[in-house]
C-alpha positions in Angstrom: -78.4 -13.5 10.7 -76.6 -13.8 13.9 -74.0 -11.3 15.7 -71.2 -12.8 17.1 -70.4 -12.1 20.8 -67.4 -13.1 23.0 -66.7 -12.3 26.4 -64.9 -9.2 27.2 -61.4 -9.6 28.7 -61.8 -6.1 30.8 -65.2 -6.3 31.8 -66.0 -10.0 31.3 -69.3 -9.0 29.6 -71.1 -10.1 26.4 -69.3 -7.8 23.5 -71.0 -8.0 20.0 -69.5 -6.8 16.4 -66.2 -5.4 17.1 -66.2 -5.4 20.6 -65.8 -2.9 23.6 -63.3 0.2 22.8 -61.7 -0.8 26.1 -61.2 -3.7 24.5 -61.3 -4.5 20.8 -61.9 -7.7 19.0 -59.5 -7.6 16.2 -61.0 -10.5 14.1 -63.6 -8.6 13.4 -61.7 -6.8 10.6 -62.4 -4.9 8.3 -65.1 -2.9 8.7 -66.9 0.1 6.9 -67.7 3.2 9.7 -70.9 3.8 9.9 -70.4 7.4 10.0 -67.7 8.3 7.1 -67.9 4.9 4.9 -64.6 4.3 5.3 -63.2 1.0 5.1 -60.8 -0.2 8.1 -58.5 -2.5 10.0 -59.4 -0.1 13.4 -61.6 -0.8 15.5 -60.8 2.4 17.3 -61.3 3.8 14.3 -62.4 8.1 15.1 -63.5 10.3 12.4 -64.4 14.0 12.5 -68.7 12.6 12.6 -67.6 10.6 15.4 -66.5 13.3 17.3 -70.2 15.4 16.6 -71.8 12.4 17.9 -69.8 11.6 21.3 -72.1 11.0 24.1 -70.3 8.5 26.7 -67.1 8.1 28.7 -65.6 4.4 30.5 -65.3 5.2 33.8 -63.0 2.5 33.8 -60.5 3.7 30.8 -61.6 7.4 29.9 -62.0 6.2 26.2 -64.9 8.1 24.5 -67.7 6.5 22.5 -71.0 7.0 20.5 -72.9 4.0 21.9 -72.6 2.5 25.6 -72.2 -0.6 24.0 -68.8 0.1 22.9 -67.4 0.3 26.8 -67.0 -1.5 29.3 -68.3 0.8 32.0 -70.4 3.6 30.0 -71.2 7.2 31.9 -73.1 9.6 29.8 -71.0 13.3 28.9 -73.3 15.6 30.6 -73.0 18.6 28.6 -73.0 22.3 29.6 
C-alpha cells in the first residue's frame, strides 16, 4: 500500500495522508481520528485526546499538533 503525498502549498514540502495542518488536503476526506474514532470531513479535526497529546507548534502559523509531520515548520512545546 502506498501513501499519497503532494507538495505543500505553504512549505513546498512532501505532505502525506491529509496533509500539513497549515495546510490541509481536502481530498483526503473522510477520515476516522485516530484518537476518538470519529468519522470526519476535517482535517483540522481537535478532540478532547488531541488536546492530552499536543506536543508541537508551526512557527510559521501557531497551529498546534500531535505529530511534526502535520506542520510545516514543527517546534516542540517545552513544557513547565
Amino acid at each position: 500500500m502506498t501513501i499519497k503525498t503532494y507538495p505543500c502549498p505553504t512549505c513546498k514540502a512532501q505532505a502525506s495522508g491529509r496533509g500539513h495542518l497549515c495546510h490541509p488536503d481536502k481530498t483526503e476526506t473522510p477520515f476516522k481520528c485516530e484518537f476518538c474514532g470519529k468519522q470526519t470531513n476535517d482535517p483540522r479535526h481537535v478532540c478532547a485526546k488531541i488536546l492530552d497529546n499536543l506536543e508541537y507548534y508551526c512557527k510559521k502559523c501557531g497551529r498546534l499538533a500531535v505529530y511534526d509531520t502535520q506542520l510545516c515548520e514543527p517546534e516542540l512545546i517545552i513544557g513547565e
